[in-house]
C-alpha positions in Angstrom: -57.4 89.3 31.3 -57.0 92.5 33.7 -53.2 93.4 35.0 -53.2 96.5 37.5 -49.8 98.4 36.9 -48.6 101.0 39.8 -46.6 103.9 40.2 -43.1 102.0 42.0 -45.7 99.0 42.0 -45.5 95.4 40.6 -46.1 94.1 37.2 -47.7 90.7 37.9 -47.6 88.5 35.0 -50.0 85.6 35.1 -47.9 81.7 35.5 -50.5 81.0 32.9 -51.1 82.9 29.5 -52.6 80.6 26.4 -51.4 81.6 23.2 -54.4 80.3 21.0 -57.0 81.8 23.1 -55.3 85.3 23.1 -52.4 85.7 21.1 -51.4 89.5 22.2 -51.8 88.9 25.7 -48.3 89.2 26.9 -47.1 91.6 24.5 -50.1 94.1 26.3 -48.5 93.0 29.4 -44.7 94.3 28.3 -45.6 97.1 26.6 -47.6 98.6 29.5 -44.5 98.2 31.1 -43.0 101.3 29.9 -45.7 103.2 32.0 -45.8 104.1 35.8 -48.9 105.8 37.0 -51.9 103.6 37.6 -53.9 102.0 34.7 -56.0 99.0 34.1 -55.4 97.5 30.5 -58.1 95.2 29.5 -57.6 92.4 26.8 -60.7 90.7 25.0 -59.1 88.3 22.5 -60.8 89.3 19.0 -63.3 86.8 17.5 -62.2 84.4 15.5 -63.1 82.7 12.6 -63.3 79.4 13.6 -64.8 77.9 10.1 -61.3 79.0 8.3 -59.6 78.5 11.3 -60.5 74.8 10.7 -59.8 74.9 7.2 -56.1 75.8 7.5 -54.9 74.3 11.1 -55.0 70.8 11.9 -57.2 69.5 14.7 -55.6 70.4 17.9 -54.2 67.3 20.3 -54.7 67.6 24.2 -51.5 68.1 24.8 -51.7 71.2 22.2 -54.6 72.7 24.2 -52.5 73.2 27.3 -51.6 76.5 28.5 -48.0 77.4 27.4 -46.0 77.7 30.4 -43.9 81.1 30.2 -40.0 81.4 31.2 -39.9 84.0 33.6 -37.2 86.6 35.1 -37.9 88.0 38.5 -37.9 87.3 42.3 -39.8 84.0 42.2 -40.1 84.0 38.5 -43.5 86.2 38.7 -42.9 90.0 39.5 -41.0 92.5 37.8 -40.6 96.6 39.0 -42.0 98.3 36.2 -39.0 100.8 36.8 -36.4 98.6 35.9 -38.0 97.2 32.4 -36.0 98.0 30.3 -35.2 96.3 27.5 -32.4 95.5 25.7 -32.4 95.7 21.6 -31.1 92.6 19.6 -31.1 94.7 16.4 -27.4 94.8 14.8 -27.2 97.6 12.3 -23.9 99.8 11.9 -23.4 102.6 13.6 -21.7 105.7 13.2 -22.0 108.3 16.4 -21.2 111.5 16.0 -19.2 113.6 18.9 -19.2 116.7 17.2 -21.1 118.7 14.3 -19.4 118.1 10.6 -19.2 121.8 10.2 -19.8 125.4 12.1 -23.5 125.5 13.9 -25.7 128.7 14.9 -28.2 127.0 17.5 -31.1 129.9 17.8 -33.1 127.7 20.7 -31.9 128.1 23.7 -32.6 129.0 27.4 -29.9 130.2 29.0 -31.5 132.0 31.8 -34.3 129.4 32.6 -31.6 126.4 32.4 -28.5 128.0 33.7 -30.2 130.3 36.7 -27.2 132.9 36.1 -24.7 130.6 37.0 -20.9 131.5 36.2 -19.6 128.2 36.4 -22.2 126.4 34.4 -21.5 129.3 31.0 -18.0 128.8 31.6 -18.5 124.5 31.1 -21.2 125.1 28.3 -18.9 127.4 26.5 -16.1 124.4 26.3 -19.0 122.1 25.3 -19.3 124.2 22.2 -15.9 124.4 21.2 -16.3 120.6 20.8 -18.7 120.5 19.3 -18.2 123.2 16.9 -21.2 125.4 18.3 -20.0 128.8 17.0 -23.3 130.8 18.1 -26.0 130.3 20.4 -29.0 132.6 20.7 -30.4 133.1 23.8 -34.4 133.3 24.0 -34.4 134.3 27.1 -33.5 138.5 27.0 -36.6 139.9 28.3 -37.0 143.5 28.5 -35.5 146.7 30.4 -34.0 145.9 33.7 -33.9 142.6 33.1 -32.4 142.1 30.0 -29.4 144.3 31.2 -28.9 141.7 33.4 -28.9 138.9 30.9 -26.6 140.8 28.4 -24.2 141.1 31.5 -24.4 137.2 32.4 -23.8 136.4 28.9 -21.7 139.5 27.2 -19.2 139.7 30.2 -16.8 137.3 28.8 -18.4 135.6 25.8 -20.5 138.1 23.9 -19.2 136.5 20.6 -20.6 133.4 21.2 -24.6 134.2 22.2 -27.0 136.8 20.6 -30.0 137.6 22.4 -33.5 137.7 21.9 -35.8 139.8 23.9 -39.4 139.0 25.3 -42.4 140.6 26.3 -43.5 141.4 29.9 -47.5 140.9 29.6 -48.2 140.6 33.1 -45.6 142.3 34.4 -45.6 142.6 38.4 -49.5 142.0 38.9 -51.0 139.2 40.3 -51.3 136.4 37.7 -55.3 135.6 38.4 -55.9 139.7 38.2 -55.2 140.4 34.7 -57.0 143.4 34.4 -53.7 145.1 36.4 -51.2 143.2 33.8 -49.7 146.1 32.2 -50.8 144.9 28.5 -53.9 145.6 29.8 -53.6 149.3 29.9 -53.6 151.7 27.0 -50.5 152.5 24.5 -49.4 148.8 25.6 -48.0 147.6 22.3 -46.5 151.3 21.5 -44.6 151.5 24.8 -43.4 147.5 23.8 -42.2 148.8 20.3 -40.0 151.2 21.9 -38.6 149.3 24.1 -37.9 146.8 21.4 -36.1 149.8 19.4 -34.0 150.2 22.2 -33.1 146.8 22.9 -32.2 146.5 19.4 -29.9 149.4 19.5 -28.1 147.5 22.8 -27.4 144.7 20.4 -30.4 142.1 20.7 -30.8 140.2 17.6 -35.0 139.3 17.6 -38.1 138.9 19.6 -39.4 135.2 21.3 -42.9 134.4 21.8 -43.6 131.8 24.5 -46.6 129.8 24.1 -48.2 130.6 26.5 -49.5 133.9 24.0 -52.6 132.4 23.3 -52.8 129.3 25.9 -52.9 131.2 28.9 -52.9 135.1 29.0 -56.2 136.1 29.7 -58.1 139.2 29.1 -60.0 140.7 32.7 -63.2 139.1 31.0 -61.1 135.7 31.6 -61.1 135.1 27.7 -57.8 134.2 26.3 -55.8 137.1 24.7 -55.4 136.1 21.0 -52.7 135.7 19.2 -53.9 138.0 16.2 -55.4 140.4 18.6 -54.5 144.0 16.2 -53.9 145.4 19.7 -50.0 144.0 18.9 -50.0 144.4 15.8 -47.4 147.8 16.6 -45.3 145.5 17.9 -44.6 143.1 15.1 -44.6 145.7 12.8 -41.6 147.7 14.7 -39.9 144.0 14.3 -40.1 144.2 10.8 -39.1 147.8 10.3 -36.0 147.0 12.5 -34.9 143.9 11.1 -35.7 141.7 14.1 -37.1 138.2 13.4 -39.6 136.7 15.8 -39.7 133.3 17.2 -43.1 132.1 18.0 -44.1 129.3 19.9 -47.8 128.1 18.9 -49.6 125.3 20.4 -47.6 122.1 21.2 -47.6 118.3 20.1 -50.8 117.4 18.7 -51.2 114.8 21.4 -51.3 117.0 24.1 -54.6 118.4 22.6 -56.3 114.8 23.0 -57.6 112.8 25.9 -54.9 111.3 28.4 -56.2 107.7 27.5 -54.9 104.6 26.3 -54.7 105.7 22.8 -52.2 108.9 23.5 -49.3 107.8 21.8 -47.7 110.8 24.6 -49.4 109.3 27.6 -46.1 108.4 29.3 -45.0 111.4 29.1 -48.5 113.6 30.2 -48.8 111.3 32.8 -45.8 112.3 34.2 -46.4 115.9 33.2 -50.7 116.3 32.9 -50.4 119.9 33.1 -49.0 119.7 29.9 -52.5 118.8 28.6 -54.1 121.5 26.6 -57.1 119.0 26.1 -60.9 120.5 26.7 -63.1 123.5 26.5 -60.4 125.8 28.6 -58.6 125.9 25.4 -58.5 126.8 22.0 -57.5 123.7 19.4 -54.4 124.0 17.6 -56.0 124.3 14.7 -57.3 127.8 15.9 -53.9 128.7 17.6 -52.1 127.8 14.4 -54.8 129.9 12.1 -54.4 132.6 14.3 -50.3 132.7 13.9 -50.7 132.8 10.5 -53.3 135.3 9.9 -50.1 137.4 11.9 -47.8 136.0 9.8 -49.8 137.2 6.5 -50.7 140.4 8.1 -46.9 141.5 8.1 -44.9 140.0 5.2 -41.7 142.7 6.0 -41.6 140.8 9.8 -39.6 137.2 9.6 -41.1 135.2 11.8 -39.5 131.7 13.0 -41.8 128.6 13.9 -40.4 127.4 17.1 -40.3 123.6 16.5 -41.0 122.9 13.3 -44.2 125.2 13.4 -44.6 122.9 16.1 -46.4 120.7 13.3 -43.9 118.3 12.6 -46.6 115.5 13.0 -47.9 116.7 9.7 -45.1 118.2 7.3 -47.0 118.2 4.5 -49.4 120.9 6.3 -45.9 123.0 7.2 -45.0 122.5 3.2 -48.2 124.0 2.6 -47.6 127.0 5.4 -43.6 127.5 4.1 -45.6 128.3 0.6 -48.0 130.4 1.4 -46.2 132.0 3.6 -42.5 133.8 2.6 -41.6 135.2 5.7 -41.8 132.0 8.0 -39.0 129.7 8.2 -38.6 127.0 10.9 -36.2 125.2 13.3 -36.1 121.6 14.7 -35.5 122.4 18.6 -36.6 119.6 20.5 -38.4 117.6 17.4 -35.7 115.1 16.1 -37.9 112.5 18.5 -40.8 113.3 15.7 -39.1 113.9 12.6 -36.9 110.7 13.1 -39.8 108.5 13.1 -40.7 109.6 9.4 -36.9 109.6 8.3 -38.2 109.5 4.3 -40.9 112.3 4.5 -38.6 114.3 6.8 -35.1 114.5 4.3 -37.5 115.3 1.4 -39.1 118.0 3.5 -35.5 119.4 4.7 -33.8 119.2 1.2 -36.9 120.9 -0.7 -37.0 123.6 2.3 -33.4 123.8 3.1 -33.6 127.6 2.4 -35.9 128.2 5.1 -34.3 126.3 7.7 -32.4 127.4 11.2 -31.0 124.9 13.5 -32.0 124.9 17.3 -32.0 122.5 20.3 -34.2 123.8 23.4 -30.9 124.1 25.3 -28.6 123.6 26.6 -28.5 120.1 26.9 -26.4 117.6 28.6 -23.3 116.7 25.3 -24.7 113.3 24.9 -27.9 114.8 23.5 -26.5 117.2 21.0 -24.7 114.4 19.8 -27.9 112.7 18.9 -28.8 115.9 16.9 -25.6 115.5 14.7 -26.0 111.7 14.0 -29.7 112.5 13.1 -29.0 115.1 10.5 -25.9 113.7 9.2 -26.0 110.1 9.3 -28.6 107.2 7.7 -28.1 105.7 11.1 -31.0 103.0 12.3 -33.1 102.9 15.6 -31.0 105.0 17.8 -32.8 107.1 21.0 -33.1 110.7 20.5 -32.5 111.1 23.9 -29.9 110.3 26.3 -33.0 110.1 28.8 -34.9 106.1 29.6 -37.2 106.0 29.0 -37.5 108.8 26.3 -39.3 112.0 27.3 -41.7 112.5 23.8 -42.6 109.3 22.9 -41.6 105.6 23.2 -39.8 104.9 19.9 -36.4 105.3 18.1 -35.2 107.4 15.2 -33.6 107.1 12.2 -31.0 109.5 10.3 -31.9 111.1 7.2 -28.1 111.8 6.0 -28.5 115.5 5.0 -26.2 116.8 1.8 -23.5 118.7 2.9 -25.4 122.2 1.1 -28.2 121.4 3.0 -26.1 121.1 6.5 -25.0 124.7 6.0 -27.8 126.3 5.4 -29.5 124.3 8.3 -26.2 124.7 10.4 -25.2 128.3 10.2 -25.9 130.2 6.8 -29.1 130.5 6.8 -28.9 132.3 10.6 -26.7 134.3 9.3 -28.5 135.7 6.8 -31.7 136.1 8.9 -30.7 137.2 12.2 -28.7 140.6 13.2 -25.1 140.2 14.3 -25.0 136.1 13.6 -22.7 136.6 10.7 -20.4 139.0 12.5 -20.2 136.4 15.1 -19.1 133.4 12.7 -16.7 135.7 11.1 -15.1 136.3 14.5 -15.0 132.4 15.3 -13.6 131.4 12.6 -10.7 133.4 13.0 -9.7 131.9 16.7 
């Protein structure tokens, strides 16, 4: 059986499906549902045993060998918009939603420049949306350097430095041409020096750390067209100056281990890169995360007086007995959960023993700001045993087509993920909390 499925197309379920000759037929039929672009789904029936099929069934009648006639929703009982399935869980499991955090929280993943654009208005409303729900510090990875991050410290310190810290970031590429990077100014001689004393600068203004985007070692390119490595020792003056000024650096390596395979049928993300291919990191243009990741941590072992933070879950959280493995070896690295509940709620078990034998090298972070009705998703995952619940407000989800479930953290644990482990690690956090709590 063949069913074509198209982007704002038709599903078009045959009248006709029989049961015995190919049992899974119309479940392959509603679970393509989920997905828009265009793809053919093929389904061979597997081969059956029909000597023990004999020996346990009896001998089918002919009115048993008819076709079972389907009941079926739609216009004329045939078509469905693959937009609009969406269906409706009968599970009935108690529930207990959370609409604020049980206790102060230190979110040190957001974007407040990238998700904001400098808007007034939109701080102002984000700024109540923490009071409810007891968001007492957000840092914003989003600083840059010089110029630039005078203007962010103005947009966010104007009225509300208490509540944000700032990281800054590094300007590789600065105002050259993208495809030339032979002019990017990292390029040039004295680079990471001239970086290091900027970044003793910054820190004297008040910025609490240093954020790596991923695309360090995805997409930078040397003039040769090679990537530019992550453990290149050109840097290495930069993340030492880090370390001798008390500045932790967030690093985001890789991404989801999906978008290193094909965009086929068996990508557990292909929803999502289908809606998003450029997301793909698949092929020869790239290193393999394995690499990436090996190349973070020779960084990471290369300066032991530099805290560095894995940006989402060292952006592993598909394996967490391989980030158990990097947490040991590793004493300067902790980690934070920003936009990986959707993975570490699938794997509820694994993930509360992970967080409770970890919960020293925890932070808390969301990829922010979000909309309230995700955050409060973030609370009922980490505090509740809750059952199938979205991790998104989104339909369909945006990382994967499942539900989570809660893994009901002990209150010790919830403050060092929530707020006391940031303000032991990051400059000016405790200051901050200190100064909250007392309004």
């Amino acid at each position: 059986m063949a069913t074509k499925l198209c982007i704002g197309g038709w599903l078009r379920l045959p009248s006709q499906i029989s049961f015995r000759t190919s049992p899974a037929a119309l479940v392959v039929v509603l679970a393509a549902a989920w997905f828009a672009p265009v793809m053919t789904i093929a389904q061979n029936p597997p081969p059956q045993d029909t000597r023990r099929q004999a020996a346990s069934e009896p001998a089918a009648s002919e009115s048993d060998a008819s076709p079972l006639q389907l009941p079926l929703d739609g216009r004329d009982g045939r078509e469905l918009l693959l937009r609009n399935f969406r269906p409706n869980s009968k599970l009935v499991v108690p529930q207990h939603p959370r609409h604020a955090a049980a206790m102060p929280v230190v979110d040190v993943h957001t974007h407040f420049h990238y998700r904001l654009r400098d808007s007034k208005e939109a701080l102002d409303d984000f700024v109540q949306l923490m009071d409810r729900n007891h968001i007492a510090v957000c840092v914003s990875l989003d600083g840059k350097l010089g110029a630039q991050l005078d203007h962010h410290r103005e947009f966010l310190w104007t009225d509300y430095r208490d509540r944000f810290a700032i990281f800054a970031n590094i300007d590789w590429q600065g105002n050259a041409p993208r495809d030339q990077p032979a002019l990017w100014p990292c390029q040039r001689p004295g680079f990471a020096d001239r970086t290091a004393a900027q970044l003793e600068q910054a820190a004297k203004q008040g910025v609490s750390g240093l954020k790596l985007f991923k695309r360090f070692g995805l997409q930078y390119k040397n003039p040769d067209g090679t990537l530019i490595k992550i453990d290149d020792p050109r840097w290495d003056p930069i993340w030492a100056k880090c370390g001798e000024l008390g500045l932790p650096i967030i690093i985001h390596t890789a991404d989801p281990a999906a978008f290193f395979d094909p965009i086929d049928e068996t990508n557990e993300r292909w929803e999502e890169l289908s809606r998003h291919p450029d997301w793909s990191f698949h092929g020869d243009a790239f290193p393999s995360r394995q690499e990436l990741f090996e190349a973070r941590n020779r960084v990471i072992a290369r300066h032991p007086k530099t805290q560095f933070i894995g940006a989402h879950v060292a952006n592993n959280p598909e394996d967490l007995k391989v980030v158990a493995g990097w947490l040991d070896a590793y004493p300067n690295l902790w980690i934070e959960p920003a936009s990986r509940i959707a993975e570490l709620g699938r794997q509820p078990f694994t993930a509360r023993e992970f967080l409770i034998r970890y919960q020293d090298r925890l932070l808390f972070g969301t990829d922010g700001p979000w909309p309230e009705t995700r955050l409060q998703l973030y609370w009922r995952f980490f505090e509740t045993r809750d059952e199938s619940f979205p991790y998104s407000e989104k339909v369909p989800p945006p990382q994967g087509l499942w539900q989570i479930y809660g893994v009901d953290l002990p209150d010790e644990v919830l403050r060092k993920l929530y707020f006391e482990n940031a303000g032991k690690l990051i400059p000016g956090i405790r200051q901050r909390l200190e100064t909250w709590a007392k309004n």
